[in-house]
C-alpha angles and dihedrals in degrees: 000000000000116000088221118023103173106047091047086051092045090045092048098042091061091047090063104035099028089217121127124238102310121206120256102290109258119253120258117266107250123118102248116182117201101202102197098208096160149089113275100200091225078143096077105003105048116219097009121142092210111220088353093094093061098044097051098052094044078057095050098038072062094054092249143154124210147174121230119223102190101197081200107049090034118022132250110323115267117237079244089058095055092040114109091010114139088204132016107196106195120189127185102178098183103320120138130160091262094076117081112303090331105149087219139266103305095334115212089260086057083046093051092037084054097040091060091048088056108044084055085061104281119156106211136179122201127193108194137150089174106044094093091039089064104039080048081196138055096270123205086260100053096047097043104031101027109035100236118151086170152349134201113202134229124012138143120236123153105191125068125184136172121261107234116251100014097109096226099052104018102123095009112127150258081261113191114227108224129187107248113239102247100057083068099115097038079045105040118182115282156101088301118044098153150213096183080215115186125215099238107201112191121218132228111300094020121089131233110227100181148357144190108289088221141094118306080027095213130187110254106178137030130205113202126183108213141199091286091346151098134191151158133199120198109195080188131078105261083190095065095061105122106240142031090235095056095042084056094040084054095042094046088053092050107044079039090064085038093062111267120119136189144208118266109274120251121259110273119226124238120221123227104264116242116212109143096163092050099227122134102267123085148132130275107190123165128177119271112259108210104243104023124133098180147022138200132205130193141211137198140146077223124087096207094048096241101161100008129174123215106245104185128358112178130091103285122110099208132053128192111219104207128186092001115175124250120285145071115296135188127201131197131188141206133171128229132202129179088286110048147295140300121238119262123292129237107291117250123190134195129181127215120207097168125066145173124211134284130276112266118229117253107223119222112271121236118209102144089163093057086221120135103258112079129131128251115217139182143180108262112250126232110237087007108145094189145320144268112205110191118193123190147175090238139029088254093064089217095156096021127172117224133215108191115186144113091263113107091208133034126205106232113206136165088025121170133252104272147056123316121190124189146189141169143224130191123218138210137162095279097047147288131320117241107271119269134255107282119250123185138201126206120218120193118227120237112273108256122237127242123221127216118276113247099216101139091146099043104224124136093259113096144135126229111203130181139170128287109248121221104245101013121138098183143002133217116210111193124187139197143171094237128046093244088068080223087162104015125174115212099237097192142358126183141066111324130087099222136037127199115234116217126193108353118188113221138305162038109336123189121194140192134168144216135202122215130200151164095278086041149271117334121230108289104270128245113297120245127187130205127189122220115187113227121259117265115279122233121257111221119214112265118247113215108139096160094053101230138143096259117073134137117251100209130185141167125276105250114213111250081009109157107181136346131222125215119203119194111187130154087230126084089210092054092231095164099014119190114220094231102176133002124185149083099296124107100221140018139215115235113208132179089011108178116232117272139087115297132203122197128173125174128216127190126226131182118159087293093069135244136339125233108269119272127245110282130238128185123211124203124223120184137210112286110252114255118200129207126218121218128195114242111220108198116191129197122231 
């Protein structure tokens, strides 16, 4: 590193331009308003300003100006506040109505105060994990303005990265999410630290910029172009991007999109490079350029690049070469903003003349059974002393194991459910190798085990309930009303290892579970069964206008219904009933009824049991007519 960065750079710098010390450039001419929508943990950190920090000097990293709207401090924004912006930046942190007098997280009047800014032409970015928590629903405004089909709520990943193609997030990251300093106390250190991420799913018509960069790898944001409109929703916390120079890199490829542009970027300059023991790791370091999002650095044996390698493109404006072979190398830099790039910097070169040896191979790893015993393998190194086997829980190898030894390959066993991903350096006296190529082994989780349904009274209200399975992220609970699962419906799917069921109709229900993980899904679970009567059939009145004894008992179908049971008896309370008819049909003939009064009443039945009985309806039938024949007497006159 350079003892004193800055008046090398500054030195430098007037050698090259022959310019003397210039003022700060001035920001770019466009009407940004900074709504500060959310906590600003004065409670327990005293004059902070919360996520307004990051997002300030991202925006003046940019060259921008900008106009602060504090929700605290001044109430909600007025529609007369957002009119004639050319961006409206709005930030929740972690605010919702539950702390203190807070109104809320983009309450429905924010969302009808935007929505008319947009829909007069406004282009707006929002940063929010609560708005959905406390909309509790897709509003209107979400769907039309923002582009979101769904969200899921609540989750903690730590890596973002853009999604390729899509013009706000293509080349961004992975970019690490790390809690800013001064949350520490709401935050405190722990198993659990935060972000509360949502999954952000677009829908059709709107794009996805960037998700998380683990495992499941879901979408998290959408960016839509209306009708006279542009905006962009991050379900993510912008403020927890590590450094100023990614949040601006992030920020620049999203107001770019948005419809702001800058001037070309001036030349950086490149610092002599400092490696006095003439090993392969050293320092590039260049000076910082106002409004770049990215830099790029090259590398050739040639002086004149002519066949160069980028070495390093991101925001920083820094990179560490580490185990570079010997030689002599030249490096060259240039800066880019949203709308191009800078010319190349001054050339600086650097020789090596220690090594150490070359980075193994990782071989693919074969573990068809998806159990937790496999073999690791690599090539054998020339001049390799010894490995370094690293294992880890995710392809960053943020937390990795290590194995150290003279071996080229190690047996795994007992291995976990989940993901393991692998690589490999090789070590000699003068240092280590690059790392390998990553390699990676699946391992299935155990199959959970269902309990038996509690369901004594039969109704359509139980719970199903199964183990929790080490190294399970989610579980998939299917139904279907036969034990071959020939037509199953997946019930319920997510975190939890048990789901209530509500309203059932009846039947006979049969259940299994699976387990997912990382490594992938488990074997499908033991099957249970639980049995829920129907519900009770309708009785329609009973039409018998002639009074007869011949008349139709009819009643409703009842759905899963197996069989129905009709009860005839004189009194209304079917004291002594009479079964007068049990199958599957849904109505009966009465014939050669005697007279009287007559109560009838219907119950369903499948394996579940019986049915509460049904309404009841009477039916009269009266005494048979009888005629009497008298004699006709004619007489003749």
């Amino acid at each position: 590193m350079m003892r004193n960065r800055a008046v090398v750079l500054a030195l430098i710098a007037l050698a090259l331009a022959g310019l003397s010390a210039a003022a700060a450039a001035q920001p770019l001419e466009y009407s940004i308003l900074l709504v500060d929508d959310d906590w600003d943990y004065s409670f327990t950190h005293p004059g902070s300003l919360g996520g307004r920090p990051y997002y300030i000097s991202a925006l003046e990293a940019l060259g921008l100006g900008y106009e602060v709207w504090d929700v605290q401090a001044q109430g909600q924004p007025t529609g007369e506040a957002l009119l004639d912006r050319d961006v409206v930046i709005w930030f929740t942190g972690y605010a919702y109505e539950d702390f203190e007098a807070d109104p809320g997280v983009f309450t429905p009047q924010n969302e009808s105060r935007v929505a008319t800014y947009l829909d007069a032409g406004g282009r707006f970015l929002l940063s929010s994990q609560e708005y959905f928590y406390e909309a509790d629903a897709i509003t209107p405004f979400m769907d039309e303005h923002l582009g979101v089909q769904d969200i899921s709520d609540v989750w903690v990943y730590t890596t973002t990265v853009g999604v390729a193609e899509n013009p706000v997030g293509d080349g961004i990251g992975p970019l690490t999410l790390v809690r800013p300093d001064d949350f520490g106390e709401y935050w405190p250190p722990g198993n659990f630290e935060g972000p509360y991420d949502d999954e952000v799913y677009a829908r059709p018509g709107a794009g996805t910029p960037f998700r998380y960069a683990t495992t499941p790898f879901p979408p998290n944001s959408t960016n839509l172009e209306g009708p006279a409109f542009k905006t962009v929703f991050l379900g993510w916390p912008f403020e927890w991007v590590d450094t100023v120079n990614q949040r601006a890199q992030v920020l620049g490829s999203i107001l770019r999109w948005l419809g702001l542009s800058w001037p070309i970027p001036e030349v950086p300059v490149l610092a002599p490079i400092e490696n006095s023991d003439g090993d392969g790791g050293y320092l590039l370091d260049w000076s910082d350029s106002t409004g770049t999002i990215v830099y790029t650095v090259e590398e050739d044996d040639d002086p004149s690049f002519s066949t160069p390698a980028t070495r390093y493109r991101g925001p920083e404006s820094e990179f560490s070469v580490t185990l570079q072979p010997l030689g002599t190398w030249y490096y060259r830099v240039h800066a880019s903003s949203p709308e191009g790039d800078s010319d190349w910097s001054n050339t600086e070169q650097v020789t090596v003349i220690l090594a150490p040896p070359p980075a193994p191979t990782l071989e693919p790893i074969y573990n068809m059974d998806g159990d937790g015993s496999y073999l690791v393998d690599w090539n054998d190194v020339w001049g390799a002393s010894g490995y370094t086997l690293q294992e880890d829980d995710n392809p960053d190898f943020s937390s990795p194991a290590s194995y150290t030894g003279t071996d080229s390959q190690r047996q795994v066993t007992g291995q976990t459910a989940g993901t393991w991903y692998y690589r490999v350096c090789a070590s000699n006296a003068i240092g280590d190798s690059p790392w390998s190529n990553v390699e990676w082994a699946g391992v299935l989780p155990e199959a959970p085990v269902l309990d038996p349904i509690e369901n004594d009274d039969g109704d359509g209200d139980y719970l199903v309930d199964w183990s929790v399975v080490f190294g399970a992220t989610s579980y998939s609970l299917q139904e279907d009303d036969n034990d071959g699962f020939a037509s199953p419906a997946v019930r319920y799917s997510g975190v939890d290892s048990q789901y209530p069921v509500r309203q059932q109709r009846g039947g006979a229900w049969y259940y299994r579970v699976l387990a997912s993980g990382a490594g992938g899904e488990s074997p499908w679970s033991n099957v249970e069964v639980v049995y829920v009567v129907p519900a009770a059939p309708e009785l329609k009145p009973i039409d018998n206008p002639d009074g007869n004894g011949e008349y139709v008992v009819e009643w409703t179908d009842v759905g899963r219904a197996m069989t129905y049971t009709l009860e005839e008896d004189s009194d209304p309370g079917f004291g002594a009933p009479t079964v007068r008819y049990a199958g599957p049909n849904s109505e009966f003939a009465v014939e050669g009824q005697p007279p009287g009064q007559w109560y009838y009443r219907v119950r369903a039945g499948n394996a579940g049991g019986d049915s509460p009985w049904s309404n009841a309806e009477s039916v009269k039938v009266g005494e048979p007519q009888r005629f009497v024949f008298l004699p006709l007497i004619m007489r003749n006159r």
